[in-house]
C-alpha positions as CSV (number, residue, x, y, z in Angstrom):
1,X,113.9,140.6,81.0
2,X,112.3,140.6,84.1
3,X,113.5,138.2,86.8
4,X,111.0,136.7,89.7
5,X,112.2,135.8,93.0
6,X,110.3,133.1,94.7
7,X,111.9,133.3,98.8
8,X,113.0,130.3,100.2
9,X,110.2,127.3,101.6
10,X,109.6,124.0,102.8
11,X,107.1,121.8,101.4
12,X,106.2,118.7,100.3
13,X,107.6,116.9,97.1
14,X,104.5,116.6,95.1
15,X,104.2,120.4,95.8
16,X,107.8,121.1,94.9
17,X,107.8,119.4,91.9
18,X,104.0,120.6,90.3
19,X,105.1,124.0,91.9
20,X,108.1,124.2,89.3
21,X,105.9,123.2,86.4
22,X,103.4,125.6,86.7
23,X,106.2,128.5,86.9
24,X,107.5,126.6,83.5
25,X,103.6,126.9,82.2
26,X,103.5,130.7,83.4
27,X,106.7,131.7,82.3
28,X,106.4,134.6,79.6
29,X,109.0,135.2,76.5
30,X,110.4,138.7,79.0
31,X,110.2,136.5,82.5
32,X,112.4,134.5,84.2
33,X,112.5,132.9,87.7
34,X,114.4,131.5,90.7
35,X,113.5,129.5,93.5
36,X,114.7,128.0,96.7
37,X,113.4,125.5,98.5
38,X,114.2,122.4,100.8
39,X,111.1,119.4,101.3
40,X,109.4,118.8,104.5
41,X,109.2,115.5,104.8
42,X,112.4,114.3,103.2
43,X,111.4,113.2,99.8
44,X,113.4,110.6,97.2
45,X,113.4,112.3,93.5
46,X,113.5,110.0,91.0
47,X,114.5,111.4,87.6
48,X,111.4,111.0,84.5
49,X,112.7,107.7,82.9
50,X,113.6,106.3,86.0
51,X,111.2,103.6,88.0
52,X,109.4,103.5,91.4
53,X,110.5,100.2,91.5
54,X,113.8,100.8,91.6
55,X,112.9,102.3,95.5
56,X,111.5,100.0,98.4
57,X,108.6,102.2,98.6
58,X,107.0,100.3,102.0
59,X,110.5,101.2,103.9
60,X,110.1,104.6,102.3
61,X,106.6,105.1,103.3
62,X,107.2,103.6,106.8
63,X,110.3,106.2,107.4
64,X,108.1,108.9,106.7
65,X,110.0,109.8,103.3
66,X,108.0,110.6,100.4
67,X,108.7,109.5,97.0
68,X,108.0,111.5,93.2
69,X,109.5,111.8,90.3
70,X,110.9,114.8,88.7
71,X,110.0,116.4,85.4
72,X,113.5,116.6,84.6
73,X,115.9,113.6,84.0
74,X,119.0,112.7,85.9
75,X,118.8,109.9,88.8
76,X,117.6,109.2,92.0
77,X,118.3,111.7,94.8
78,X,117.5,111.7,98.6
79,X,116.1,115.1,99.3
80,X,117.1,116.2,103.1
81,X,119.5,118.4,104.5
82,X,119.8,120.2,101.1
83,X,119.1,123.8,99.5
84,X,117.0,123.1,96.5
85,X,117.5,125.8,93.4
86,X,114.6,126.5,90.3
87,X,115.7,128.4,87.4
88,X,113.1,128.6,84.5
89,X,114.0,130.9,81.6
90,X,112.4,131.6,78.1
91,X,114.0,129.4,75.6
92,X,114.0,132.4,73.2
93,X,116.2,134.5,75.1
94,X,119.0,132.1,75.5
95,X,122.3,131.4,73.0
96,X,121.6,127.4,73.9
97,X,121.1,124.8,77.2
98,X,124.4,124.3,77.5
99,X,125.7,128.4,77.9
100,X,122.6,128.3,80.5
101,X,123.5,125.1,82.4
102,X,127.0,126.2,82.8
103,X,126.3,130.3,84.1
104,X,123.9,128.7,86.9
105,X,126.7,127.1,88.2
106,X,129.0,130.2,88.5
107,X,126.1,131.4,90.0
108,X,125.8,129.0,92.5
109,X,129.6,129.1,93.4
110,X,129.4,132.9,93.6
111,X,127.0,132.6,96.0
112,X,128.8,129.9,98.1
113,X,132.2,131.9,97.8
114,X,130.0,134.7,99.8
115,X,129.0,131.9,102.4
116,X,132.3,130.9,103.3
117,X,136.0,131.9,102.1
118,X,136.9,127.6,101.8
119,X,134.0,127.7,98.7
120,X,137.0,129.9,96.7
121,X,138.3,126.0,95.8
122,X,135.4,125.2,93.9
123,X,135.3,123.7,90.3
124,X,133.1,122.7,87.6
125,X,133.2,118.9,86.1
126,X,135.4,119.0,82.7
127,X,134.4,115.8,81.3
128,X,130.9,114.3,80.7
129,X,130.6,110.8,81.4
130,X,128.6,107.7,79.2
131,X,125.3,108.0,80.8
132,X,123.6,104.9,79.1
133,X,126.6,102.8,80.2
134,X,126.8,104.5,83.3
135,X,122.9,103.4,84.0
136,X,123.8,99.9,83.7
137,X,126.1,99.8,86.4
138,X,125.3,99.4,90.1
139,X,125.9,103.2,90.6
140,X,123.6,104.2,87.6
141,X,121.0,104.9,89.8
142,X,122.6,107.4,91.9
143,X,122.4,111.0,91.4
144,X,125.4,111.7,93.2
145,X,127.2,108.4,92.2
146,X,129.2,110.8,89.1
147,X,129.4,114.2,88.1
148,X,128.4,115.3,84.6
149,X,129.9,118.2,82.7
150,X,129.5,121.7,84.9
151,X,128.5,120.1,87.6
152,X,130.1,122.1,90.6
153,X,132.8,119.7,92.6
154,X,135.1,120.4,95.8
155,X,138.5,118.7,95.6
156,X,136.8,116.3,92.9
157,X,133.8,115.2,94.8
158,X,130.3,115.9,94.0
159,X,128.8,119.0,96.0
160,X,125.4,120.4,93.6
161,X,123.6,117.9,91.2
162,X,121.7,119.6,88.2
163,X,119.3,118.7,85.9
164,X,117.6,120.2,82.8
165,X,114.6,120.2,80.5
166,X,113.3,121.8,77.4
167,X,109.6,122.1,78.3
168,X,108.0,123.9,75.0
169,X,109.4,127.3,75.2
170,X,111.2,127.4,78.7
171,X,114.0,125.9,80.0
172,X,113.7,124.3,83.6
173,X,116.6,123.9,85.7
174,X,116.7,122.8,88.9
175,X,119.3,120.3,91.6
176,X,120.2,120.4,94.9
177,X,122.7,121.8,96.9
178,X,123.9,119.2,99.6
179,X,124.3,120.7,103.3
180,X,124.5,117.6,105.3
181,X,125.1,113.7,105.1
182,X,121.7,112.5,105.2
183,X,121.2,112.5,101.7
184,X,123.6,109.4,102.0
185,X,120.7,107.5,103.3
186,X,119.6,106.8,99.7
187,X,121.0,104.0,99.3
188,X,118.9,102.0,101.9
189,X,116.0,102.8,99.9
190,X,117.2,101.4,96.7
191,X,116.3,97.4,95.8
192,X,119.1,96.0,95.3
193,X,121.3,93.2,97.2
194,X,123.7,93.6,100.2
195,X,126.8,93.2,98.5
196,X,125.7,96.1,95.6
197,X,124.5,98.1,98.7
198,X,127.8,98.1,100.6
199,X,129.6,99.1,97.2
200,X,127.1,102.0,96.4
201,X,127.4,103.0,100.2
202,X,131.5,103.6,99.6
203,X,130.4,104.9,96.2
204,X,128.2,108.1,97.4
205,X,130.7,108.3,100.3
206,X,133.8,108.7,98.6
207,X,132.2,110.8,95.4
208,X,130.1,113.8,97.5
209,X,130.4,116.2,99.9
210,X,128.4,118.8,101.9
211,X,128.5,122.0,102.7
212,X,128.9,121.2,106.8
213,X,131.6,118.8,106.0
214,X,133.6,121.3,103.9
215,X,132.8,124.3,106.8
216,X,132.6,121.9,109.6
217,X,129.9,124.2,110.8
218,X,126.7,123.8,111.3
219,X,124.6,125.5,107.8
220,X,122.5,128.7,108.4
221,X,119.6,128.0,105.6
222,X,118.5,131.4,105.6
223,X,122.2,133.2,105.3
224,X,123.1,131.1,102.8
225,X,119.7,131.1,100.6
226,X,120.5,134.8,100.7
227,X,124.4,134.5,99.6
228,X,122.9,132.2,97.0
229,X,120.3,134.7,96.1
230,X,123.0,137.7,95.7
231,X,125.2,135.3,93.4
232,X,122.7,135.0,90.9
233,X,122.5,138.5,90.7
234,X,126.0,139.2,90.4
235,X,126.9,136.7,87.8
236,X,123.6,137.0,85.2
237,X,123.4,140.8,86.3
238,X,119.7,141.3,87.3
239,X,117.5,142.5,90.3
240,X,114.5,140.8,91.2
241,X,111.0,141.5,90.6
242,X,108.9,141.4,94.4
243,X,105.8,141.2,92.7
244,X,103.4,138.3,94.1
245,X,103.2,135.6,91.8
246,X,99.4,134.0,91.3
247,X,99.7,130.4,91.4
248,X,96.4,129.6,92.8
249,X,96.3,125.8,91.3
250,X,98.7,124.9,94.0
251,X,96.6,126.4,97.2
């Protein structure tokens, strides 16, 4: 199978998001594809059955921040000092979601275990939680409010947030990689009252962590894009096509 590299970019979440559906439309039975990206301006993702009106849109739109949904599921997520990952792979070349799901994550902490020697303590969530009771509880909203199963954790707190789709015959995968705190921020953006907000601020603060908090160094993008890109390879055993890829509908 061949494997497409797209090199790592900023852009806008609209773009981001209609950029990974049309690799999903183009994606061929022998193809695969990775991507990394980050989204200039910040951007709030909100996962495909959640609502804008969950999000104070006006403050949102006042701060600059944009606001979309994702095609995939999962919760709401503050896009900002982040690496952002894209996997899409033919359905027909896979054992199941799950096998997938759970080899992009070694992948990932490959690739952070060649960043920095601390990423060796890495782990992958064991237990999946009740996600329809979990959504009616203040932190339901949250991306980065729990961990589901394979979900990659340092000493138990949340560091990458996945989510997946079946999309006809491809699979697209994609979450984010958090780098610094801003991502916190979410949670002045959600509707809710003060006394939910204070508890939700404890919640994402006590539950995740980012990369510059676990290096205390500042994160070089591009060196670890590049460690990212060289666990991928390592764990699912490929080499990357450097053909151009036409999407034309996005230019």
């Amino acid at each position: 199978m061949k494997w497409f590299l797209i090199e790592f970019l900023e852009a806008p979440g609209q773009y981001n998001m209609q950029f990974d559906l049309e690799l999903a439309k183009i994606c061929k039975d022998n193809e695969a594809y990775l991507r990394l990206y980050k989204w200039k301006p910040y951007c709030i993702s909100l996962g495909a059955h959640q609502k804008f009106e969950d999000i104070n849109l006006q403050k949102a739109e006042k701060d600059g921040i944009d606001v979309v949904k994702r095609p995939t599921g999962g919760r709401a997520i503050l896009h900002a000092e982040e690496i952002t990952y894209s996997v899409i792979l033919p359905f027909s070349r896979i054992n199941s979601a799950k096998e997938v799901y759970q080899k992009i994550s070694f992948a990932l902490i490959e690739g952070l275990k060649l960043y920095h020697p601390v990423f060796h303590n890495l782990e992958l969530e064991n237990n999946q939680p009740d996600f329809l009771k979990l959504l009616n509880q203040p932190s339901g909203i949250i991306c980065f409010g729990s961990s589901a199963k394979n979900e990659v954790k340092f000493n138990g707190r949340k560091l990458i947030g996945s989510a997946q789709r079946k999309l006809n015959n491809v699979i697209l995968q994609h979450g984010s990689l958090l780098c610094g705190k801003y991502h916190r921020n979410l949670v002045d953006y959600i509707n809710t009252d003060e006394t939910t907000r204070t508890q939700l601020k404890n919640e994402i603060s006590q539950k995740t962590i980012e990369v510059e908090t676990i290096t205390g160094k500042q994160v070089d993008y591009i060196k670890l894009s590049e460690c990212l890109i060289n666990g991928f390879k390592k764990v699912w055993d490929i080499e990357f096509d450097k053909s151009e890829i036409n999407l034309s509908i996005l230019k």
